[in-house]
N, C-alpha and C positions, 0 to 999 in steps of 0.2 A: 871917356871910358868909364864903364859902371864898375863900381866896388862891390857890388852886391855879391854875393859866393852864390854858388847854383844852390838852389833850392835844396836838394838832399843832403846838404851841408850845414845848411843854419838849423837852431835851436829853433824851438817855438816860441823861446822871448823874443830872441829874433825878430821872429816872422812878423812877433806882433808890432814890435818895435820901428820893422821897414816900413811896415801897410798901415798900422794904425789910422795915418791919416786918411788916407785913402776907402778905408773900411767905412770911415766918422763921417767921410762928403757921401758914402752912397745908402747908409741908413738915414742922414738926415734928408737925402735927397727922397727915398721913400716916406716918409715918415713926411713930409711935407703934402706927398702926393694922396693918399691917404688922409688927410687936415682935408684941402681943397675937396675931396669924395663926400667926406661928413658935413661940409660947409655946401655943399652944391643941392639946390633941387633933385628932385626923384627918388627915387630906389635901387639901388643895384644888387640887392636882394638875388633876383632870381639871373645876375648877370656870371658869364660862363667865366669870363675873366677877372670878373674878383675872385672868384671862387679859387681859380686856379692861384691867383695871388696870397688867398690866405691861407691855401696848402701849399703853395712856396715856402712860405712864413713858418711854417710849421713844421717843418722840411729842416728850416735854417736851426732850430734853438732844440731838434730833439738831439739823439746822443747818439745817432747811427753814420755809420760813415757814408763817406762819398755823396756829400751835400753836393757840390754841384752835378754829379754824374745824375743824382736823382730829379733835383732842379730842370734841366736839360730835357730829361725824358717826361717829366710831367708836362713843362710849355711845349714839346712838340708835336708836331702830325703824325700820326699813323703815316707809315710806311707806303707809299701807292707805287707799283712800278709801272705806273703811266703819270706820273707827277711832271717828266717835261712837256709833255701833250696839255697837262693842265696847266702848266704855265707859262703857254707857249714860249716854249725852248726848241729852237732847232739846231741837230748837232751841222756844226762845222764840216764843210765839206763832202756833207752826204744830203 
């Protein structure tokens, strides 16, 4: 059974208190990934997802809210409302 209190109840020492760790294994895990890019052959200069990655990153340290909400819509597709056609998806029973 988790002790943890819902979320609109903890402080932000809290918050940081509960996740810290968790926060520390997923920057180091970027921050690795990133090492390995610099340490690698080629260019990823004109690549579409660093790009997107270091306006992620950029996303993460400014001072506006709803980082992930923002996150989220930068790494995703445009909208297609023929996307199960393009991924062939066939609905269930029809």
């Amino acid at each position: 059974m988790s002790t943890k209190q819902p979320m609109a109840e903890r402080s932000a020492t809290q918050i940081v208190a509960d996740e810290f760790m968790i926060a520390r294994a997923k920057i180091l895990e970027l921050a690795a990934t990133l090492d390995r890019i610099e340490r690698a052959s080629g260019s990823v200069d004109d690549s579409k997802n660093m790009q997107l990655l270091v306006q992620g990153m950029h996303i993460l340290i400014d001072d506006q809210v709803e980082k992930a909400k923002r996150v989220q819509l930068l790494m995703s597709r445009d909208y297609d409302p023929n996307w199960q056609n393009l991924m062939s998806i066939t609905k269930k029973g029809g």
